[in-house]
Backbone as ProteinMPNN parsed JSONL, in Angstrom:
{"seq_chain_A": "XXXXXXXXXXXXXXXXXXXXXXXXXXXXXXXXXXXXXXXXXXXXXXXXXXXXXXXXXXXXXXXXXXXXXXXXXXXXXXXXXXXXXXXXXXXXXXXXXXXXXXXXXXXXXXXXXXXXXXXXXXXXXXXXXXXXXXXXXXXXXXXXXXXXXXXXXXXXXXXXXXXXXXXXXXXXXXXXXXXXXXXXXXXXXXXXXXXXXXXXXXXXXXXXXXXXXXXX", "coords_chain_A": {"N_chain_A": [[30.76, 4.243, -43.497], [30.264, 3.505, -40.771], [28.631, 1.724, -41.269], [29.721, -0.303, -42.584], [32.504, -0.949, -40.462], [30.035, -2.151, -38.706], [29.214, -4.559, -39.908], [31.737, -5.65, -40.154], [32.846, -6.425, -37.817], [30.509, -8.14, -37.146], [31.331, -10.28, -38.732], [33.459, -11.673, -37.908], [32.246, -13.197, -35.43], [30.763, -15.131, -37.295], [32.776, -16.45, -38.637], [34.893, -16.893, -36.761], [35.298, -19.991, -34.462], [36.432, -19.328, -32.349], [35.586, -16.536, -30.75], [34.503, -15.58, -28.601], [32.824, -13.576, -27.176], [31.859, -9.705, -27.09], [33.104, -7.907, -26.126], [35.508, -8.983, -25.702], [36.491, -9.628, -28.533], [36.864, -6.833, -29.482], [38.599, -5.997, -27.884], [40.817, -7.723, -27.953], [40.789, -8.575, -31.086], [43.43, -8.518, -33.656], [43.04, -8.525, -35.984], [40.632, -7.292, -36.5], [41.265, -4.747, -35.491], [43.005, -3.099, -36.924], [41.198, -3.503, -39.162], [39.329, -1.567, -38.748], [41.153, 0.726, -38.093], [41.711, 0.879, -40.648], [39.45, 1.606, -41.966], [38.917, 3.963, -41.036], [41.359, 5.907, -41.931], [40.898, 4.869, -44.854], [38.514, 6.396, -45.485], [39.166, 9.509, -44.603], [41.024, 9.924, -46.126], [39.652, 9.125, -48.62], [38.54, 12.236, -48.614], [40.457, 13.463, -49.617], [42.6, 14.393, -47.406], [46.181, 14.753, -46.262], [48.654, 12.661, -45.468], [47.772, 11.803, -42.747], [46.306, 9.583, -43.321], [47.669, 7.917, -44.192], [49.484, 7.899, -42.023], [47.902, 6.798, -39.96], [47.479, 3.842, -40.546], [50.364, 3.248, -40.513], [50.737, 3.76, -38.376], [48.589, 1.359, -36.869], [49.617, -1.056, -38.332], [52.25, -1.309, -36.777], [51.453, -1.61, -34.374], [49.659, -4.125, -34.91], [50.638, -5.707, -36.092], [49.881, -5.821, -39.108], [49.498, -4.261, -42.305], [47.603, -2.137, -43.875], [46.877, -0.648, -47.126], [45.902, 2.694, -47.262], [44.109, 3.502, -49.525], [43.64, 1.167, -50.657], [40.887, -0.695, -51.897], [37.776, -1.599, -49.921], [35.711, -4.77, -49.445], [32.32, -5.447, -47.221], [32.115, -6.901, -44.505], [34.582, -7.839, -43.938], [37.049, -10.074, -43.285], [40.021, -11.065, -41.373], [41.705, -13.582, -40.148], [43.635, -14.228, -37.631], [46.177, -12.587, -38.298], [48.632, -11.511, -38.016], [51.351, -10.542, -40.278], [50.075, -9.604, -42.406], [49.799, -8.191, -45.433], [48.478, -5.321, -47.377], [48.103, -4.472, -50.526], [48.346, -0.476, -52.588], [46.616, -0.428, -54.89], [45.303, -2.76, -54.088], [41.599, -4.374, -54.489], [38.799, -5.533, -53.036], [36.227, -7.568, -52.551], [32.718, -8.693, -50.972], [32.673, -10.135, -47.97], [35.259, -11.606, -48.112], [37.883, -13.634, -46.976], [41.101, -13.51, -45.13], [44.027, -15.25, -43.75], [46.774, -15.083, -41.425], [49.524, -14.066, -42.54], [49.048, -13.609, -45.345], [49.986, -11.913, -48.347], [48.614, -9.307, -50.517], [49.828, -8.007, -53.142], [52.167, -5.981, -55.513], [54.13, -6.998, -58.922], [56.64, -5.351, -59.329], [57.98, -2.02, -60.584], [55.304, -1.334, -61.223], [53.657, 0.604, -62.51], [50.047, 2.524, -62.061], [47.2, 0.066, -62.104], [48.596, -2.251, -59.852], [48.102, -4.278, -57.867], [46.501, -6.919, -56.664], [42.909, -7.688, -57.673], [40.159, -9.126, -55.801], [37.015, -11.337, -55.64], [33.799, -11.274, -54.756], [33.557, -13.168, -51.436], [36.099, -14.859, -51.336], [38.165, -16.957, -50.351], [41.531, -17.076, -48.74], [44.478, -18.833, -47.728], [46.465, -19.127, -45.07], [49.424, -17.463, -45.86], [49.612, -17.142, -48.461], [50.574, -15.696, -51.472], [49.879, -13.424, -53.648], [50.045, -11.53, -56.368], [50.479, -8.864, -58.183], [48.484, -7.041, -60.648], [45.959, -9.112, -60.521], [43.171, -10.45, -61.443], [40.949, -12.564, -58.962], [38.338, -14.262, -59.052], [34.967, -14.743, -57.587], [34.044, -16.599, -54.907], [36.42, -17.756, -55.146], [38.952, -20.242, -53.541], [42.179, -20.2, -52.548], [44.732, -21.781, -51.612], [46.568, -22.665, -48.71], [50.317, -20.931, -48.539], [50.456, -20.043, -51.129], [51.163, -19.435, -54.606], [50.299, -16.789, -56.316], [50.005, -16.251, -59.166], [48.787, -15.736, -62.184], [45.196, -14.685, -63.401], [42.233, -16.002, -61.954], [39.855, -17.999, -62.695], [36.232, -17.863, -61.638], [34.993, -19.967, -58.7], [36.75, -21.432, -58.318], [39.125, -23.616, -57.029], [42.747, -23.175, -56.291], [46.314, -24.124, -55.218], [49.52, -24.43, -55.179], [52.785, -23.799, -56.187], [54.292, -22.17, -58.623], [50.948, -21.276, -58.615], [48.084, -23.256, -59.423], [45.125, -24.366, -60.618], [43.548, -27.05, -59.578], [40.285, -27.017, -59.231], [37.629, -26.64, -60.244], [34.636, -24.642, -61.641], [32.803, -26.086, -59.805], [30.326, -27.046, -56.816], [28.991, -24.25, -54.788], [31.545, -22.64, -53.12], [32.107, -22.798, -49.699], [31.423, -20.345, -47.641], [33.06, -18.852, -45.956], [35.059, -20.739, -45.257], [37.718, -23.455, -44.941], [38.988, -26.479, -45.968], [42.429, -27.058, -45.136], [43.853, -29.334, -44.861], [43.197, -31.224, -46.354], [43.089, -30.809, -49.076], [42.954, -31.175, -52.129], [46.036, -32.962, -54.774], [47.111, -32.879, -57.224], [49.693, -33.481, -58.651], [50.579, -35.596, -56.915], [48.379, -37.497, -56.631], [49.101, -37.959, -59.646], [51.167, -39.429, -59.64], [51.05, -41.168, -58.14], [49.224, -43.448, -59.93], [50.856, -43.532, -62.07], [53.108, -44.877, -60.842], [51.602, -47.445, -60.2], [51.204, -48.013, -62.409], [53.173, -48.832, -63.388], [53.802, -51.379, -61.445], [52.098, -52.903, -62.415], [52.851, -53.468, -65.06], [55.735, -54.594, -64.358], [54.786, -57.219, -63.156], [53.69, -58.323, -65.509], [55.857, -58.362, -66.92], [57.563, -60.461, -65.298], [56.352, -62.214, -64.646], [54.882, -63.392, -68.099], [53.754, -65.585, -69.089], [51.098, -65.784, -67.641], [47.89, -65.286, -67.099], [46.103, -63.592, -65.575], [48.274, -61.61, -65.635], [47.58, -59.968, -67.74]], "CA_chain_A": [[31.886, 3.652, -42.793], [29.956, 2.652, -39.901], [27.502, -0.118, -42.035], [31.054, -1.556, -43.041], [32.499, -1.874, -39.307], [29.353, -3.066, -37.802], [29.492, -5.803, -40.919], [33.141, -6.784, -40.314], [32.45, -6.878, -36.482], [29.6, -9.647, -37.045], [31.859, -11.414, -39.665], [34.408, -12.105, -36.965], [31.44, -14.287, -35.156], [30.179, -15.756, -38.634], [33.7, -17.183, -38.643], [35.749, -17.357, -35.776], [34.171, -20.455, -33.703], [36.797, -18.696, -31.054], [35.09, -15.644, -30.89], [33.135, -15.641, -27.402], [31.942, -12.123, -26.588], [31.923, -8.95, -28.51], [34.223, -7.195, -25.791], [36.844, -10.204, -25.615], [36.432, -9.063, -30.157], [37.04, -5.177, -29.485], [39.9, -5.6, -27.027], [41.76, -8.219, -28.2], [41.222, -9.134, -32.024], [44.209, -7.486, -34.15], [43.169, -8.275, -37.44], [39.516, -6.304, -36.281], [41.731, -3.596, -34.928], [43.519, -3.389, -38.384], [40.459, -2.959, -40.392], [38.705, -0.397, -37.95], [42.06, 2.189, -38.71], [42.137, 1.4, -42.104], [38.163, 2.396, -42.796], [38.952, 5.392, -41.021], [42.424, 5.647, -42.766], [40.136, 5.125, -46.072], [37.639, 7.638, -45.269], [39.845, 10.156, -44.578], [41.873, 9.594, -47.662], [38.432, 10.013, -50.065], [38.613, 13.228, -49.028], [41.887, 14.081, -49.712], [43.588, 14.613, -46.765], [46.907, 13.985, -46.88], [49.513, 12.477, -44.869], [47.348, 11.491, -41.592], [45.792, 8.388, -43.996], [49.542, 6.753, -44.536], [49.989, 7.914, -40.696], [47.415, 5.818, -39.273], [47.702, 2.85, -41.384], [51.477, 3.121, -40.081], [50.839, 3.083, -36.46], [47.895, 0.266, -37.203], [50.315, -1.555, -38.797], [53.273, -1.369, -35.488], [50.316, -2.126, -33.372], [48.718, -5.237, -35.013], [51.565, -6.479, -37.569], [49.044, -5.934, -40.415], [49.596, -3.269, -43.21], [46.664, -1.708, -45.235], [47.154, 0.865, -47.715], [44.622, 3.748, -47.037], [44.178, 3.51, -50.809], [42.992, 0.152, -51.002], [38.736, -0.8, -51.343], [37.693, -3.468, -49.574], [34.417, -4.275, -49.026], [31.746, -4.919, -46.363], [32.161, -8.57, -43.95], [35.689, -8.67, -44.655], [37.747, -10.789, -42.468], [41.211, -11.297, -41.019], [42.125, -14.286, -38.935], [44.87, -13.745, -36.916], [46.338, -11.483, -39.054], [50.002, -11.062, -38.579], [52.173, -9.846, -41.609], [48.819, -9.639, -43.686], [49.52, -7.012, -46.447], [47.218, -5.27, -48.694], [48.889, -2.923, -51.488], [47.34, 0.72, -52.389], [46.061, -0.446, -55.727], [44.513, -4.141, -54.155], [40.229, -4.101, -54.08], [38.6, -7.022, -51.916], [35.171, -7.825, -52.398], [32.618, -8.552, -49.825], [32.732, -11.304, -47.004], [36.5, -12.029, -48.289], [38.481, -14.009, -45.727], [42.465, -13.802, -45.477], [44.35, -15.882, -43.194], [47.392, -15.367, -41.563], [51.089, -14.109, -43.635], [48.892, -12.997, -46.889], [50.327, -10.417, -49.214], [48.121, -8.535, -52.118], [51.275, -7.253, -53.65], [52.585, -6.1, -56.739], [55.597, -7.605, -59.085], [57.749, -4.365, -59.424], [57.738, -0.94, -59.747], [54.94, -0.925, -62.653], [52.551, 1.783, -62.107], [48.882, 2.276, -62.374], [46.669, -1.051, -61.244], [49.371, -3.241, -59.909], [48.012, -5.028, -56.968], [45.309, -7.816, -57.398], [41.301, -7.42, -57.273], [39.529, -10.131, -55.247], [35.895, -11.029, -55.717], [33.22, -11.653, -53.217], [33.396, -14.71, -50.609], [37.55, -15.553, -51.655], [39.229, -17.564, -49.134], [42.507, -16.977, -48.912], [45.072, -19.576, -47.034], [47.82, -19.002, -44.427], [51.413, -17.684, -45.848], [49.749, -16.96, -49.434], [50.63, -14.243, -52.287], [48.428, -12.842, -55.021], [50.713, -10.694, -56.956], [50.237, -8.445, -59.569], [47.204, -6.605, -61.063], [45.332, -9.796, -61.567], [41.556, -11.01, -60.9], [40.588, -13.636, -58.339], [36.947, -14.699, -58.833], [33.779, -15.368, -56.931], [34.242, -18.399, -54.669], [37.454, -18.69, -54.866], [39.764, -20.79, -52.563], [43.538, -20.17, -52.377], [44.898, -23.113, -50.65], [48.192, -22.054, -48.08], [51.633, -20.556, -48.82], [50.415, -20.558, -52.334], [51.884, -18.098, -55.183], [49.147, -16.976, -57.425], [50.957, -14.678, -60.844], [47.693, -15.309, -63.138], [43.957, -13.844, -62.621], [41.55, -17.523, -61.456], [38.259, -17.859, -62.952], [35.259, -18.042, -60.327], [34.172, -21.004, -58.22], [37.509, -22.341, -58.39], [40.33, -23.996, -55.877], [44.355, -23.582, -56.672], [47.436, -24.249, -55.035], [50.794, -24.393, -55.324], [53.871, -22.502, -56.514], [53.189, -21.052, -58.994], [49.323, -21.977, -58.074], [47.381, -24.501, -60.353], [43.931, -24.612, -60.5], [42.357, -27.867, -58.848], [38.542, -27.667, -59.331], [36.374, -25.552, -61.218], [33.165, -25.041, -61.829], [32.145, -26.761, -59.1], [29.469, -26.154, -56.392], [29.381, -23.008, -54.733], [32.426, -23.061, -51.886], [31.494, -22.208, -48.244], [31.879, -18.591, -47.701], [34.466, -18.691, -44.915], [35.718, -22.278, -44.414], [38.915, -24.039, -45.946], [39.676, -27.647, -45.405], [43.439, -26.67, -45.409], [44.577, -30.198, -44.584], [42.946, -31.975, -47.349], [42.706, -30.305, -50.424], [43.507, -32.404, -53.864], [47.063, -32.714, -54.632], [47.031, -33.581, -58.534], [50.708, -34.261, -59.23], [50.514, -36.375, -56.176], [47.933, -38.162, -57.425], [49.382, -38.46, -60.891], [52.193, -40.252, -59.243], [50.576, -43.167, -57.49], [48.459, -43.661, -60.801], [52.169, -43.94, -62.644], [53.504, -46.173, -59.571], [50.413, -48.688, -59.841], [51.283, -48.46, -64.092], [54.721, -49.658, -63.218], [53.863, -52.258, -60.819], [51.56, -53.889, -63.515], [53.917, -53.507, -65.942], [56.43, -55.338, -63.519], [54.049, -58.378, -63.004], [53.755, -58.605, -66.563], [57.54, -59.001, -67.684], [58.142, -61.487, -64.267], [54.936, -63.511, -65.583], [54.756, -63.627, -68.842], [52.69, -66.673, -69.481], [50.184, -65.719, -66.516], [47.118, -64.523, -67.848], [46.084, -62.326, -64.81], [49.045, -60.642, -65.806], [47.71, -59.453, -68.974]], "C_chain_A": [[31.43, 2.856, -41.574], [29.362, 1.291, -39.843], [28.96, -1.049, -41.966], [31.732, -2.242, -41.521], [31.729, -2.768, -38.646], [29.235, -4.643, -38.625], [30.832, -6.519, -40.859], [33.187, -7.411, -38.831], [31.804, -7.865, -36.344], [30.462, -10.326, -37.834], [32.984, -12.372, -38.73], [33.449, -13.26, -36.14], [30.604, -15.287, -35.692], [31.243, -16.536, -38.615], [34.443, -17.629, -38.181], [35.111, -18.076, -34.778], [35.145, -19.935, -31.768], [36.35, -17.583, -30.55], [33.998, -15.517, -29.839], [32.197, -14.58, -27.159], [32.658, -10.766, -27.33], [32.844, -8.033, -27.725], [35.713, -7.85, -25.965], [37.003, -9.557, -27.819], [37.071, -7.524, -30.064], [37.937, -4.978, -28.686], [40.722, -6.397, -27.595], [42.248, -9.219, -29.893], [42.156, -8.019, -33.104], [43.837, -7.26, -35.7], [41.465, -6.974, -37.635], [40.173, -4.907, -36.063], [42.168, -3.109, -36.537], [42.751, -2.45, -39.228], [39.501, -1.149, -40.079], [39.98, 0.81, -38.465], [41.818, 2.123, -40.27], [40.355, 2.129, -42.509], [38.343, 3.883, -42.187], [39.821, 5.743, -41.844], [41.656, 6.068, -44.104], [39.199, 6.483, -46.313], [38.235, 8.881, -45.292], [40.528, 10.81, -46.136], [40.68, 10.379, -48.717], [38.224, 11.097, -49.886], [39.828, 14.17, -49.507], [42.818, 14.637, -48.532], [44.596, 13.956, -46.779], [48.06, 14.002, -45.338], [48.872, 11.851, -43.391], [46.67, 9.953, -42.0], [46.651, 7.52, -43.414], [49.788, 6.693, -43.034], [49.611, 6.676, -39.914], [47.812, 4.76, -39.994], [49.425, 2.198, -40.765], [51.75, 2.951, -38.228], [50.133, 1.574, -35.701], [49.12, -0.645, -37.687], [51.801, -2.115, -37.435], [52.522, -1.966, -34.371], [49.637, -3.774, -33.758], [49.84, -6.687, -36.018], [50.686, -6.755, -38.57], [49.212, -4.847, -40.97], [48.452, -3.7, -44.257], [46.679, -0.512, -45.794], [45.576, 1.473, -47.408], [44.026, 3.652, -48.643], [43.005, 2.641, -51.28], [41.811, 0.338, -50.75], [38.924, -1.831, -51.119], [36.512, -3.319, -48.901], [33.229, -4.882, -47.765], [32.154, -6.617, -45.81], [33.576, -9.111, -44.091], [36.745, -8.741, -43.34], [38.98, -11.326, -42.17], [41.578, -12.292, -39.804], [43.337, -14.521, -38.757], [45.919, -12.611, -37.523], [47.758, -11.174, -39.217], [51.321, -11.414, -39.91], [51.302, -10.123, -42.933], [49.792, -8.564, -44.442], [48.887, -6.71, -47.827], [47.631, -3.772, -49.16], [47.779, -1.626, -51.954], [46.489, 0.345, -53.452], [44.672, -1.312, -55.874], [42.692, -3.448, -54.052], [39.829, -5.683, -53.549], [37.031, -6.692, -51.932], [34.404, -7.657, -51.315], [32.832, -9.531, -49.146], [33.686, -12.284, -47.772], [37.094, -12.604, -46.676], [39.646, -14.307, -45.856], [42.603, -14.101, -43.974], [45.983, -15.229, -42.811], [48.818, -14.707, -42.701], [50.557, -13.766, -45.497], [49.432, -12.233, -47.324], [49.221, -10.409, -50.502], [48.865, -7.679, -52.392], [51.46, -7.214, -55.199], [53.702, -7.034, -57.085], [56.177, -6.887, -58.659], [57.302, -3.164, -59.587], [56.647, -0.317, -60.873], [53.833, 0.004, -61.924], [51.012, 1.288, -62.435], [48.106, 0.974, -61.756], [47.337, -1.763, -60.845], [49.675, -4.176, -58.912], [46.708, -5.773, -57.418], [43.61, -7.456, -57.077], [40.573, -8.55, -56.637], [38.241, -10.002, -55.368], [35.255, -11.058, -54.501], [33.559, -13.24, -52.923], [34.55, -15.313, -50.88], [37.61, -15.821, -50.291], [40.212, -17.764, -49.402], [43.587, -17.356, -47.771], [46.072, -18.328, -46.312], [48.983, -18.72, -45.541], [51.265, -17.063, -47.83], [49.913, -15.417, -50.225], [49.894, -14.15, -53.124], [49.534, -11.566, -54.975], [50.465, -10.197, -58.331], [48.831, -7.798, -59.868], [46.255, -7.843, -61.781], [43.731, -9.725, -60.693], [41.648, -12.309, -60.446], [39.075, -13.421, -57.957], [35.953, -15.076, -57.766], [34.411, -16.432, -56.608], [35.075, -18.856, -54.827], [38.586, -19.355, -53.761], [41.178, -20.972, -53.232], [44.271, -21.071, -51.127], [46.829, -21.981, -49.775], [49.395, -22.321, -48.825], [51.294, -20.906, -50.964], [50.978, -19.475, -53.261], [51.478, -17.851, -56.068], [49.716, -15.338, -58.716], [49.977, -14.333, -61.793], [46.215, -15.248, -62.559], [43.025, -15.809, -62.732], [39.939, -17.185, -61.692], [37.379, -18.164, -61.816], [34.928, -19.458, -59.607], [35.461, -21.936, -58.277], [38.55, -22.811, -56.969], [41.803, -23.882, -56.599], [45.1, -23.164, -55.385], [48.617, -24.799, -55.77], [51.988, -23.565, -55.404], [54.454, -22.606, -57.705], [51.728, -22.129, -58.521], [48.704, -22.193, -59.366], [46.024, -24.599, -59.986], [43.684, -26.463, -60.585], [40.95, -28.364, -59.221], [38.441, -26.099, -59.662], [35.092, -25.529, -61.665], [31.872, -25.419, -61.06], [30.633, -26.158, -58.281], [29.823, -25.462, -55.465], [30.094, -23.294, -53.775], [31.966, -22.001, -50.915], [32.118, -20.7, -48.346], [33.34, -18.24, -46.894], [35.499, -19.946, -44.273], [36.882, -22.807, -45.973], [39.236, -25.396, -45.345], [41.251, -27.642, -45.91], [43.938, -28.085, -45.875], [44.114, -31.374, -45.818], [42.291, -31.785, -48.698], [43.206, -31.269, -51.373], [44.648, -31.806, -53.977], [47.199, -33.398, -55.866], [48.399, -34.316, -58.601], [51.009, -35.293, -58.19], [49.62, -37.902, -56.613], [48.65, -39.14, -58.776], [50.651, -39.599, -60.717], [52.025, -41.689, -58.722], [50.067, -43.749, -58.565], [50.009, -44.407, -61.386], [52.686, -45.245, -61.761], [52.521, -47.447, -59.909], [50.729, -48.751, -61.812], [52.173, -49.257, -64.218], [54.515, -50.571, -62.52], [53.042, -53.381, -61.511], [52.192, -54.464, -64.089], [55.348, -54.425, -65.984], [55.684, -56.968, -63.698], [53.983, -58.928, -64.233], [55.367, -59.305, -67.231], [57.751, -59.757, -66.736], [56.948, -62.815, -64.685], [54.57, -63.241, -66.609], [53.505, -64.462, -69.504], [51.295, -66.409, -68.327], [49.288, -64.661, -66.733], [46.238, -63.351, -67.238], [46.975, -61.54, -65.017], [48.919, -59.715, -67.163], [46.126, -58.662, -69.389]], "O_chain_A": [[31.958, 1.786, -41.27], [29.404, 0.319, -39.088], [29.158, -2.146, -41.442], [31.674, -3.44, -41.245], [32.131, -3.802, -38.112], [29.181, -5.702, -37.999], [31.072, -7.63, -41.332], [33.478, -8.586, -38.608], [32.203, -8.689, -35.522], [30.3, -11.499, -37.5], [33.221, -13.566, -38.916], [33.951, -14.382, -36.201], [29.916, -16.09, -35.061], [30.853, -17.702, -38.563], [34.977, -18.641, -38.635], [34.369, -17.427, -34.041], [34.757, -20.093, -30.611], [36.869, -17.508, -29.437], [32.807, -15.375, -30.116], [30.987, -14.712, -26.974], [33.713, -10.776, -27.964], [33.49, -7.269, -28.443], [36.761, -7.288, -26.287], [38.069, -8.976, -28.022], [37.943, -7.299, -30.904], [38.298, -3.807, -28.566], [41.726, -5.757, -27.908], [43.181, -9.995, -30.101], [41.723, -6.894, -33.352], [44.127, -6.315, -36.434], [41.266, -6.149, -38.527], [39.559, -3.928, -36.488], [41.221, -2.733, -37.229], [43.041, -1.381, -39.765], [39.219, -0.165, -40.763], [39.631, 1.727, -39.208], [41.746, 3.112, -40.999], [40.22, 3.074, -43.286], [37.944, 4.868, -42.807], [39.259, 6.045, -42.897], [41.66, 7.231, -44.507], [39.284, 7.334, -47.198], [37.754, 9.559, -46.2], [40.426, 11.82, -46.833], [40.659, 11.467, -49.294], [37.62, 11.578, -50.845], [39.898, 15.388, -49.67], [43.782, 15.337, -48.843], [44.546, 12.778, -47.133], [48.233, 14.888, -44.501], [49.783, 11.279, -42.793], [46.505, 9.155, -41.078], [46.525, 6.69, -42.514], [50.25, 5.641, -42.593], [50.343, 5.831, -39.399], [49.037, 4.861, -40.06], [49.66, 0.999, -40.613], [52.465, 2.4, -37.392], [50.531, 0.912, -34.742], [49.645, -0.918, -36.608], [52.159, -3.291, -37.37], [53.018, -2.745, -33.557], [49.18, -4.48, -32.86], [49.753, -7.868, -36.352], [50.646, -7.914, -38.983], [49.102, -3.974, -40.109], [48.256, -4.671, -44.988], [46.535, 0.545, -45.18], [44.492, 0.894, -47.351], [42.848, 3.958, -48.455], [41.975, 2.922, -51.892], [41.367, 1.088, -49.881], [39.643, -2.733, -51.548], [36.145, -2.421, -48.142], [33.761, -4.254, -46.85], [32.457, -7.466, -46.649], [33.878, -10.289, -44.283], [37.13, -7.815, -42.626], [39.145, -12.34, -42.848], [41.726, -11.874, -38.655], [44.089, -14.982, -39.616], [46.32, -11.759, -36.731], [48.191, -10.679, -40.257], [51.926, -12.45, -40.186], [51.607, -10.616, -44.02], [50.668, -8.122, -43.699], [48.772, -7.357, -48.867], [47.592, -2.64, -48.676], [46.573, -1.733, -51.731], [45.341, 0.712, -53.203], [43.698, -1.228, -56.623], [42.479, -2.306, -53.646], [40.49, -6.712, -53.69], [36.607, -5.67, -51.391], [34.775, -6.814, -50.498], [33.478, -10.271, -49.889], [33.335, -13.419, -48.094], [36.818, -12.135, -45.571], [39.841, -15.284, -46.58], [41.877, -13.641, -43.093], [46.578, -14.83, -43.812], [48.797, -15.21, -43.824], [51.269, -13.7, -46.499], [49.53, -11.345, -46.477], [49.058, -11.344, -51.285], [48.702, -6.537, -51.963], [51.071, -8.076, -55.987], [54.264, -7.737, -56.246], [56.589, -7.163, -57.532], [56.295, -2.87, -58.943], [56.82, 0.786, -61.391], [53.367, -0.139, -60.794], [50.688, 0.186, -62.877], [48.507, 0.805, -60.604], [46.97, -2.768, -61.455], [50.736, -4.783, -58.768], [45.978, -5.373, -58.325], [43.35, -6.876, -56.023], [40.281, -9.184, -57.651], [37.824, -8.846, -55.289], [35.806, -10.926, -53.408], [33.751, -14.172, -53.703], [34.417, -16.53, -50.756], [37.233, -15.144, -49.335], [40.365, -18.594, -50.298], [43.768, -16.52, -46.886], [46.351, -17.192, -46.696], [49.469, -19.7, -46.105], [52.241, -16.684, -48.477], [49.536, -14.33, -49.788], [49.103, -15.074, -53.307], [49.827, -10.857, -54.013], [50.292, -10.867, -59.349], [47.959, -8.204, -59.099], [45.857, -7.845, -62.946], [43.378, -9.124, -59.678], [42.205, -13.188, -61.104], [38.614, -12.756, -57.029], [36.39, -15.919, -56.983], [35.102, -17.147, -57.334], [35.167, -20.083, -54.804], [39.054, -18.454, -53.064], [41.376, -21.688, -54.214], [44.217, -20.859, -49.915], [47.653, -21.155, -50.167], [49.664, -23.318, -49.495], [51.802, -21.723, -51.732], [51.32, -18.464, -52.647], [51.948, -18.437, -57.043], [49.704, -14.113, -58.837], [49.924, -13.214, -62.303], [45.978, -15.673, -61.429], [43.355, -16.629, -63.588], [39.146, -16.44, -61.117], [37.922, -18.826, -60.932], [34.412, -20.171, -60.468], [35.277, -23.153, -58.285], [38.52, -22.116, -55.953], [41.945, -24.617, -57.577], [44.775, -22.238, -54.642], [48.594, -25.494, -56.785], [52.115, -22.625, -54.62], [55.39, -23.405, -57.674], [51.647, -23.321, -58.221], [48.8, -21.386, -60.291], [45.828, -24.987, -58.834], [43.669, -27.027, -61.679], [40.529, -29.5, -59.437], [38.943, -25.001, -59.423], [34.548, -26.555, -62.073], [30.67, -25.283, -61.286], [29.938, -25.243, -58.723], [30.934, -25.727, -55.008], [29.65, -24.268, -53.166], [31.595, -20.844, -51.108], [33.037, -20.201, -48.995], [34.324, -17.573, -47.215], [36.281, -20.039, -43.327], [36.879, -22.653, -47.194], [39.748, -25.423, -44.226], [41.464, -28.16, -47.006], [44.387, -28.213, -47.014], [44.846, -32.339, -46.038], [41.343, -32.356, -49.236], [43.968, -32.169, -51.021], [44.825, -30.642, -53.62], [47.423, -34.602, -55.745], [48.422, -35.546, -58.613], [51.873, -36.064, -58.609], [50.088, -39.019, -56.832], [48.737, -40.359, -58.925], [50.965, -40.438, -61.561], [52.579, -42.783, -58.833], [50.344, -44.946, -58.478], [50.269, -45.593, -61.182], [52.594, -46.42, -62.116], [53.058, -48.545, -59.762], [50.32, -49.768, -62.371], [52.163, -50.245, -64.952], [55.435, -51.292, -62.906], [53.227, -54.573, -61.265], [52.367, -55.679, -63.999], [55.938, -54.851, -66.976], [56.222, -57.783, -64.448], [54.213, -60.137, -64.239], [55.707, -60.356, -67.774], [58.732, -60.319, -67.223], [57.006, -64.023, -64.915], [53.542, -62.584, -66.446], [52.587, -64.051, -70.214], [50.419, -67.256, -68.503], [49.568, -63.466, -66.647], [45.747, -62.43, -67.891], [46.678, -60.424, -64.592], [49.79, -58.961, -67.597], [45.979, -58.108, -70.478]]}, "name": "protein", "num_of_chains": 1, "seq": "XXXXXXXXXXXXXXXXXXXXXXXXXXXXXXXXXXXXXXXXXXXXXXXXXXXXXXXXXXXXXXXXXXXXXXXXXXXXXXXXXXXXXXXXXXXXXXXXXXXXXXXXXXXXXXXXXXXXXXXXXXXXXXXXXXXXXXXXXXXXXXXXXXXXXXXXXXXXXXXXXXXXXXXXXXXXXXXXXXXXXXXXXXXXXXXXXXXXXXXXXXXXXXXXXXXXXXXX"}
């Protein structure tokens, strides 16, 4: 338990270029505060004690506006910037040097039992405002662009947004461990629209010139 704090403690200066000094980190970051109850929280839990897990987790939670089930694994470098109304369900697992942003949920649909929060791999980046619902898989390397609403499991190395969320890029090369260019990610049906627009404005030139062989 302690390898894992002193690993989420440095991840906070791996990624936050706000991040000045390691007391200004231990007094005043909430999503650090957060993870510190829940590994105890966790710890606790693997041995079966019961009821003081859910406790902390519940006062962590009033204290930071972040909810983590005692339940949940999540594993070593893993990172919360800014953190309020994160939530991470009892079933979710989280790789290592994962990075959520911001208004995330790892939530189920409904009231189905057994695995029914999502699994994240190592090194996901996961936008501002987004959901991951359901018992699915999100791959190695992947980037979840903001407020996005992800229902099926995303093969590795990939980028999606939207609502429902659309895979983007795939395949590609490997994506930074902790960085998201929020503001300019690919926007296909956007795209596909100016492409259409510039078909029609040909298309235009053509029926107004007829005989005009640039027009053809």
């Amino acid at each position: 338990m302690l390898h894992a704090i002193r690993q989420d403690f440095q991840a906070v200066f791996d990624r936050d270029p706000a991040a000045t000094s390691k007391l200004e980190v231990l007094l005043t970051y909430a999503g650090f505060h957060a993870l510190m109850a829940y590994r105890v929280a966790h710890w606790l839990k693997s041995y079966g004690i019961p009821f003081i897990p859910r406790a902390i987790s519940q006062v962590a939670r009033w204290l930071t506006g972040i909810e983590i089930h005692p339940s949940a694994r999540i594993g070593t470098g893993f990172f919360i910037d800014h953190g309020m109304g994160v939530v991470i369900g009892e079933t979710a697992e989280i790789g290592d040097y994962v990075t959520l942003f911001q208004g995330v949920t790892l939530g189920g649909t409904g009231k189905e039992r057994g695995k029914r929060h999502p699994t994240l791999g190592n090194h996901v980046v996961v936008g501002a405002g987004a959901k991951i619902l359901g018992g699915i898989t999100i791959g190695d390397n992947v980037k979840i662009g903001a407020n996005s609403v992800v229902l099926k499991s995303v093969a590795a190395n990939s980028t999606v947004i939207g609502v429902p969320a659309r895979v983007i890029k795939t395949q590609g090369e490997r994506l930074p461990d902790a960085t998201m260019d929020h503001i300019n990610l690919p926007d296909p049906i956007s795209d596909r629209f100016l492409a259409l627009e510039q078909e029609l404005i040909e298309l235009r030139k053509k029926l107004e010139n007829p005989d005009d062989p640039s027009s053809h």
